[in-house]
C-alpha positions as CSV (number, residue, x, y, z in Angstrom):
1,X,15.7,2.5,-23.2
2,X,18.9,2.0,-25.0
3,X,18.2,3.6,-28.0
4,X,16.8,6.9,-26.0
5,X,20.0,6.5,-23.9
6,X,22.0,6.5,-27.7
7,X,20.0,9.7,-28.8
8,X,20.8,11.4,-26.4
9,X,24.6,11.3,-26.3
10,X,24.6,11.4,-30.3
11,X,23.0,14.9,-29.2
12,X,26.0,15.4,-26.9
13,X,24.8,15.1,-23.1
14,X,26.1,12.6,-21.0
15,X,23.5,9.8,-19.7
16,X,23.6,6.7,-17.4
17,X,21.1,4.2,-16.4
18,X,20.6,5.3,-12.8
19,X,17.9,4.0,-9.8
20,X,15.9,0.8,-8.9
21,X,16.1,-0.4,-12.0
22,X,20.1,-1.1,-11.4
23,X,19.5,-2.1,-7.7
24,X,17.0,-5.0,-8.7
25,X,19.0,-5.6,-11.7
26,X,22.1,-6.2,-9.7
27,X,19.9,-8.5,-7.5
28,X,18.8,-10.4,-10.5
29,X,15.1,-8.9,-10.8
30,X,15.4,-7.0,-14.3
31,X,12.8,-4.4,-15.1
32,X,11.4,-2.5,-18.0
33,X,11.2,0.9,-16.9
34,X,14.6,2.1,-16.3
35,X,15.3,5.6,-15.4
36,X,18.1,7.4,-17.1
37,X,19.9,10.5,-15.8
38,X,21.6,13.2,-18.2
39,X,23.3,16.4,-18.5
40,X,20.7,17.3,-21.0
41,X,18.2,20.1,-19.9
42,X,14.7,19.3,-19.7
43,X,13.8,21.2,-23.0
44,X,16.1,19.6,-24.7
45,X,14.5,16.5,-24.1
46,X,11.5,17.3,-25.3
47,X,13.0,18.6,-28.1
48,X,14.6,15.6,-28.9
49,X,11.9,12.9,-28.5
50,X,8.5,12.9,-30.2
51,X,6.3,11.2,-27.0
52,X,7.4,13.2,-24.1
53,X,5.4,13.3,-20.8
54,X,6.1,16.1,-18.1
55,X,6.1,14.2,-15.6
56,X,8.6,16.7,-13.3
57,X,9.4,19.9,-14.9
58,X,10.0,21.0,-11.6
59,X,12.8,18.5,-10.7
60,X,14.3,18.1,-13.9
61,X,11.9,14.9,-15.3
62,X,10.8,14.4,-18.3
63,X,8.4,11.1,-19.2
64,X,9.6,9.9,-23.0
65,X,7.6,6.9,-24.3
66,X,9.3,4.3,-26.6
67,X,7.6,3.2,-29.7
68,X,6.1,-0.2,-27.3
69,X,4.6,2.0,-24.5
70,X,7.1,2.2,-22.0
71,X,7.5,5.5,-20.1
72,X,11.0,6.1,-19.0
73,X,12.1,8.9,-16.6
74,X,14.9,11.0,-18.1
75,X,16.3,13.5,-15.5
76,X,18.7,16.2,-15.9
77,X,21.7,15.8,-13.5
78,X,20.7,17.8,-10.2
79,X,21.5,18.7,-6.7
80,X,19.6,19.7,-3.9
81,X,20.7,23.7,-2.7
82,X,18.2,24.0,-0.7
83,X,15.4,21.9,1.5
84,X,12.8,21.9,4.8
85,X,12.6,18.1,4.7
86,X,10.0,17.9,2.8
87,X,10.6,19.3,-0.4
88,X,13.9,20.4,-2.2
89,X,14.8,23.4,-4.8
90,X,17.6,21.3,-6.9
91,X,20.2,23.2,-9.6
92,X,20.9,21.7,-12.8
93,X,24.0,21.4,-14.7
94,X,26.1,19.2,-12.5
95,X,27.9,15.9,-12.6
96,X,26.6,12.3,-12.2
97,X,28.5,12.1,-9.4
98,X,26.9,14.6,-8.1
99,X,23.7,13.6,-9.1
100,X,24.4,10.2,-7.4
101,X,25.7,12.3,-4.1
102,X,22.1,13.4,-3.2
103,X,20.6,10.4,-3.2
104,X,19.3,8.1,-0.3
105,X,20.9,4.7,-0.4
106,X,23.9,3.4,-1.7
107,X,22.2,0.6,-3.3
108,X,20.1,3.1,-5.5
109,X,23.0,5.4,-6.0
110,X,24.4,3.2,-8.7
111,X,24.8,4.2,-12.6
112,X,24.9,1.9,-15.7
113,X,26.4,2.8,-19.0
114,X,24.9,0.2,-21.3
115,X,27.0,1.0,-24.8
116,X,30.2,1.5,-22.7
117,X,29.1,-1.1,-20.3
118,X,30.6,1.0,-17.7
119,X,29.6,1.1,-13.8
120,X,29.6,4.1,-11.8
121,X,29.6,3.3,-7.9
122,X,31.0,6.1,-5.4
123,X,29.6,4.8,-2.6
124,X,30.4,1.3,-3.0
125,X,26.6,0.2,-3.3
126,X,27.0,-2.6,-5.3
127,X,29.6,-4.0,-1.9
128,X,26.3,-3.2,0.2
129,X,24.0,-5.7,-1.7
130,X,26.4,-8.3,-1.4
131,X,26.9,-7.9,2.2
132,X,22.9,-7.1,2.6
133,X,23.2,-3.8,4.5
134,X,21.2,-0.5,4.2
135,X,23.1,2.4,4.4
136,X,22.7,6.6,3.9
137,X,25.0,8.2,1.3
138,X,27.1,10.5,2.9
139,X,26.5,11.5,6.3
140,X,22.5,9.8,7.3
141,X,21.1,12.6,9.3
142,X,22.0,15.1,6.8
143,X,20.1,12.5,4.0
144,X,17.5,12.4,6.6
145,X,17.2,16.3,7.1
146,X,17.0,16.5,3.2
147,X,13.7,14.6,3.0
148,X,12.3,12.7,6.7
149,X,10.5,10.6,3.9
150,X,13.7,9.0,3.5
151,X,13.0,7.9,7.2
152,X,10.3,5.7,5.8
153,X,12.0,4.6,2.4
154,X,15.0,2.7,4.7
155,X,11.9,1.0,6.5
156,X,10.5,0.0,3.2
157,X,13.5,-1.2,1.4
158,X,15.3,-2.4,5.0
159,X,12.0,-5.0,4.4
160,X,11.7,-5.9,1.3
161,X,15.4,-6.8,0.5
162,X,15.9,-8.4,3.8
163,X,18.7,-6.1,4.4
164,X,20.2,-5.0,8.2
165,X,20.3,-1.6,8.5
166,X,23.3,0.5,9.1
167,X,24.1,1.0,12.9
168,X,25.0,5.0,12.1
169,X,22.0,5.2,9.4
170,X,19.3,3.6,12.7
171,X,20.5,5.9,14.6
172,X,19.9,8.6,12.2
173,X,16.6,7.6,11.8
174,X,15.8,6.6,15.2
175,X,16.7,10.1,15.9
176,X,14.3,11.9,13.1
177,X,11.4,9.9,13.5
178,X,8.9,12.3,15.4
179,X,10.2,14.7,12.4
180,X,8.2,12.3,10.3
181,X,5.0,14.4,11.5
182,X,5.8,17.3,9.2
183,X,5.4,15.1,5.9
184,X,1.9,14.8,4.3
185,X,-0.2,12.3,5.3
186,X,-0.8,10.7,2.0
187,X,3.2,10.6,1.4
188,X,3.0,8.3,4.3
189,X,0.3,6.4,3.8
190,X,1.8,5.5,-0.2
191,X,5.0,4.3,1.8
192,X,3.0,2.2,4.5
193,X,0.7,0.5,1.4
194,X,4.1,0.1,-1.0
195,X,5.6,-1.3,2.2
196,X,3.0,-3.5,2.9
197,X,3.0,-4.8,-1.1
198,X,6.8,-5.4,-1.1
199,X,7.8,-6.3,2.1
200,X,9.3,-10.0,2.3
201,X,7.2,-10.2,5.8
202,X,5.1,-7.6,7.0
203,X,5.2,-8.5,10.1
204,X,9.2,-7.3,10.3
205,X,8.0,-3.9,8.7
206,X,5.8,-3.3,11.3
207,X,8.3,-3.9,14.1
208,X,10.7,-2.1,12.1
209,X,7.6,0.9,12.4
210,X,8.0,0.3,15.9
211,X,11.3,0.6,16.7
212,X,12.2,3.6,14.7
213,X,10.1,5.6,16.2
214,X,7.2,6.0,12.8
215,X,5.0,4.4,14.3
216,X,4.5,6.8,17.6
217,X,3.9,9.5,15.1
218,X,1.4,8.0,12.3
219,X,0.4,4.3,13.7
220,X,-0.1,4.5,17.6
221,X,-2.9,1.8,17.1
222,X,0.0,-0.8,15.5
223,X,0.8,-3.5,17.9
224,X,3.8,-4.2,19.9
225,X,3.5,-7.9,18.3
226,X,2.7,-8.2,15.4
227,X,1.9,-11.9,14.4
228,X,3.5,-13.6,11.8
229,X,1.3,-15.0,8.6
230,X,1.4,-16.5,5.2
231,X,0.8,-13.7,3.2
232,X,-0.5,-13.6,-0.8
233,X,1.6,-12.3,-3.4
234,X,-0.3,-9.1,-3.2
235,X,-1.5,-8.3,0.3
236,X,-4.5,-6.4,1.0
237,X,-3.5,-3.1,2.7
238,X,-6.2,-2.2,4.6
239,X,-6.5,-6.1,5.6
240,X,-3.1,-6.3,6.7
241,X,-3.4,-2.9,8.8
242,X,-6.5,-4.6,9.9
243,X,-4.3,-7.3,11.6
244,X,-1.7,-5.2,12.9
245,X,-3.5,-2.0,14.0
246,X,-6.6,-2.3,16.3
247,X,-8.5,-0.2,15.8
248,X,-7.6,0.6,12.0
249,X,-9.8,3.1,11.1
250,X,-8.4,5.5,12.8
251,X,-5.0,4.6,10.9
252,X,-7.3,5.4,7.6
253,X,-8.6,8.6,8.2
254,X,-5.1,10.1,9.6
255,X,-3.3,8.6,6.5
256,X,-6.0,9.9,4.4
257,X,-7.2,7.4,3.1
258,X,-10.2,7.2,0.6
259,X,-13.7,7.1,1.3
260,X,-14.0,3.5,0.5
261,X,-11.3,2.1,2.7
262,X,-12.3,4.1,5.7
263,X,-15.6,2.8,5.6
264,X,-14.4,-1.0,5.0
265,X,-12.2,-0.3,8.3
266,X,-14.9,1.3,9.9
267,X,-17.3,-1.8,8.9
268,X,-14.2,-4.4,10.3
269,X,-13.4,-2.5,13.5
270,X,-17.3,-2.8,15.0
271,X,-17.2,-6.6,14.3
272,X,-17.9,-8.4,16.0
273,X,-14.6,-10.0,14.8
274,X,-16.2,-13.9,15.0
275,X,-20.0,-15.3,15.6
276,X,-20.8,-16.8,19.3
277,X,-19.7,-20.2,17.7
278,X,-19.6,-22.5,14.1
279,X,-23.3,-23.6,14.0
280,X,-24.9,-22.7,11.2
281,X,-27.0,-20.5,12.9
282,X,-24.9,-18.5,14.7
283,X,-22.7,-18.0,11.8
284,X,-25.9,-16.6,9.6
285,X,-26.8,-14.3,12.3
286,X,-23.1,-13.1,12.5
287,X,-23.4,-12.6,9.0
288,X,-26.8,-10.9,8.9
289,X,-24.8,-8.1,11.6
290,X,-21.3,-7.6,10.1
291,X,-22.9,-7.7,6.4
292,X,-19.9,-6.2,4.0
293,X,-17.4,-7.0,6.6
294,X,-18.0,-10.6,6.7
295,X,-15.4,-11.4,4.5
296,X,-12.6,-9.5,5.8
297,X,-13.3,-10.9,9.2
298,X,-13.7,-14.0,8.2
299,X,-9.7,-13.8,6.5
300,X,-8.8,-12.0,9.6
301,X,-9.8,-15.1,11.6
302,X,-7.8,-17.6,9.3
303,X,-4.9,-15.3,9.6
304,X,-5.1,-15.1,13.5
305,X,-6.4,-18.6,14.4
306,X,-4.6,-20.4,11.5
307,X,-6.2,-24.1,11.1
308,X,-7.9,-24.0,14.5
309,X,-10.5,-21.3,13.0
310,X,-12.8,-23.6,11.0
311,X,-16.1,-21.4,11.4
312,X,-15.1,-19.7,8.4
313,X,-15.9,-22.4,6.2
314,X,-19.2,-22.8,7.2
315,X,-19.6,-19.1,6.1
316,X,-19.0,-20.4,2.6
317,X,-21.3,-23.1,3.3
318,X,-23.9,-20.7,4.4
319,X,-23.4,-18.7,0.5
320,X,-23.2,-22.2,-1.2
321,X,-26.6,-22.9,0.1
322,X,-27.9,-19.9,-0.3
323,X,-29.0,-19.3,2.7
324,X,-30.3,-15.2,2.9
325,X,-28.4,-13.4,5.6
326,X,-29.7,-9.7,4.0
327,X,-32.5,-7.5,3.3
328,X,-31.5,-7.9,-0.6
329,X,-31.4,-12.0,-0.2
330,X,-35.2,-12.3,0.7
331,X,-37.8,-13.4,-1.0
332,X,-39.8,-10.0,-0.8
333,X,-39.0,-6.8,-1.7
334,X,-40.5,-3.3,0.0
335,X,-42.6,-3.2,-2.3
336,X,-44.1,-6.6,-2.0
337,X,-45.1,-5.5,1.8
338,X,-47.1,-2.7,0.5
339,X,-49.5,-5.7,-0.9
340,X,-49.3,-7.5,2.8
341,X,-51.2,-4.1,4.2
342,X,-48.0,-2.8,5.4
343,X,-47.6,1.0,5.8
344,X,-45.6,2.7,3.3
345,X,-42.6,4.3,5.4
346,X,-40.5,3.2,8.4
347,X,-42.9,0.4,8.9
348,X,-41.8,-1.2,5.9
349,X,-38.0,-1.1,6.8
350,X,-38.5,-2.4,9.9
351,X,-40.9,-5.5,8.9
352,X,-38.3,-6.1,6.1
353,X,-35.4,-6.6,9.3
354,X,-37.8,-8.6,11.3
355,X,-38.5,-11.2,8.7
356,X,-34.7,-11.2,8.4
357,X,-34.2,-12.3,11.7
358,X,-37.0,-15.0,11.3
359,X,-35.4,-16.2,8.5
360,X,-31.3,-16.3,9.4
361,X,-32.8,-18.4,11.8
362,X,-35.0,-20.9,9.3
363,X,-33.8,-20.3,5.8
364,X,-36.7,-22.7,5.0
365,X,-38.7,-19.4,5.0
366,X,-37.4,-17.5,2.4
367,X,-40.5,-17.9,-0.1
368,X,-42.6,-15.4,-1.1
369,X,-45.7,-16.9,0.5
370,X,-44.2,-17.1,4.0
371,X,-42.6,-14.5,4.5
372,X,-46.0,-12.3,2.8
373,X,-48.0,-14.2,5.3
374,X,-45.5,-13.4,8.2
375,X,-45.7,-9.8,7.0
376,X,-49.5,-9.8,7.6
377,X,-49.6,-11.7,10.9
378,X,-47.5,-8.7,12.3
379,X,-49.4,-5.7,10.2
């Protein structure tokens, strides 16, 4: 980074160390991929650098590789003339203190000069941090105005930084939120999953959801108390919106979300979310009816019930032994039935389910020979 930041003024054009990269940095977190911001025009930083990536012509960014890998964003000093609050036209040829005027935050409107080892703070971000607040550069409902995504981004970082956000900035933002609506749904849904993933508890970015106002607009289904759990180190999105939203696939398929995920919420919201107790038995035949969802359910339970929920142990049980609790775990295959005098077609389907049942309930039938001779008492 340092030596593309060196190239670059050799050439002439001013550049800084700008973004995230300084925020976390300042908060002891140092990263790889720093972003730098220049007076240099995009073409001539491609012209300068062999491994160049466009990456955002449009905006002024241009991707340049170092020799190890690393992709660093170099963008031309810019300001916003124009915007609908959802996407901006930006002019070139400005000042970094310009460049720093029309961003979000304070904390990421900081600038880094590593061979001068100079700091460039307007908006006295750095003071911010220290204090732990969140607030708008400039006036918040014209930042707001610029881009309702920002809406979402003080959520995000308001969560993950365990900040307090600024009293004029809420009300701002309090005061967009059904604006939110106009923004893409797949814009919102990358800052509900990167919230999720960063956030220091979830649980106070959903309530922060809540109270803004976001949530009336993309998350109706989120609830008004959302409980607080252990999460891992990196949490499962659709899980998590599992927990707080019910039911959350609704949430999927207005955020857009893939194929995949939609059905896994789909497969989690028609449950049923436990079996009728821990027996063996009734856990198998919960099994045998919430198939791929059995899983998620069963992590669902342990997040809601905590060390009271024990029956999902005995689901683990149930794998450890073996035990068959689908069509694909038995001992015969459609094609095995055929030899029992069983019809090719639905027939065959249908026997396969009912030997299913016969066996969630004694796995001590899952052999070939009994269930081919259970087959043939029913043909």
């Amino acid at each position: 980074m340092v030596e593309i930041l060196r190239k670059l003024e050799e050439a002439g054009h001013e550049t800084w160390c700008v973004g995230g990269a300084i925020r976390d940095a300042l908060l002891g977190n140092t990263q790889q991929d720093v972003d730098l911001a220049t007076a240099a025009p995009p073409e001539v930083v491609r012209q300068l650098f062999r491994r160049t990536a466009p990456v955002g012509l449009a905006h002024g960014t241009v991707g340049v590789l170092e020799e190890n890998g690393t992709l660093h964003e170099v963008t031309t000093f810019r300001r916003d003339v124009q915007t609908d609050g959802r996407h901006a036209i930006v002019e070139f040829g400005v000042s970094l203190d310009d460049d720093l005027a029309r961003r979000d935050f304070t904390i990421n409107a900081i600038a880094y000069h590593p061979l001068h080892r100079q700091w460039r703070d307007p908006f006295r971000g750095h003071d911010d941090l220290r204090r732990g607040v969140l607030r708008a550069v400039g006036e918040p409902a014209e930042r707001f105005r610029e881009d309702r995504l920002r809406i979402l981004r003080a959520l995000r970082f308001t969560a993950r930084f365990a900040l307090a956000i600024d009293p004029v900035t809420w009300a701002a933002a309090v005061d967009q939120a059904a604006d939110t609506g106009h923004l893409s749904a797949e814009r919102i849904r990358d800052e509900w999953v990167k919230g999720i993933g960063t956030a220091r508890s979830p649980e106070h970015l959903a309530r922060l959801w809540r109270a803004s106002g976001v949530a009336a607009v993309w998350l109706p289904e989120l609830t008004d108390d959302p409980p607080a759990v252990a999460l891992p180190a990196r949490p499962d999105p659709v899980l998590v919106t599992a927990l707080f939203c019910t039911p959350c696939a609704a949430v999927w398929r207005r955020l857009k979300g893939s194929t995949a995920e939609i059905r896994r919420a789909e497969a989690i919201d028609r449950g049923p979310a436990a079996p009728a107790s821990g027996d063996p038995r009734d856990v198998r035949r919960w099994m045998a009816q919430v198939d791929m969802a059995a899983d998620d359910l069963a992590m669902l339970a342990h997040w809601r019930g905590g060390d009271a929920t024990t029956w999902p142990d005995e689901v683990e049980r149930v794998r450890a032994r073996g035990e068959a609790t689908s069509r694909g775990a038995l001992a015969v295959r459609g094609e095995d039935l055929l030899t029992a005098d069983i019809p090719a077609g639905p027939e065959v389907g249908m026997t396969l389910q009912r030997l299913l049942d016969r066996v969630v309930d004694d796995p001590s039938l899952n052999t070939r020979d009994q269930l081919l001779a259970l087959a043939r008492q029913r043909a």
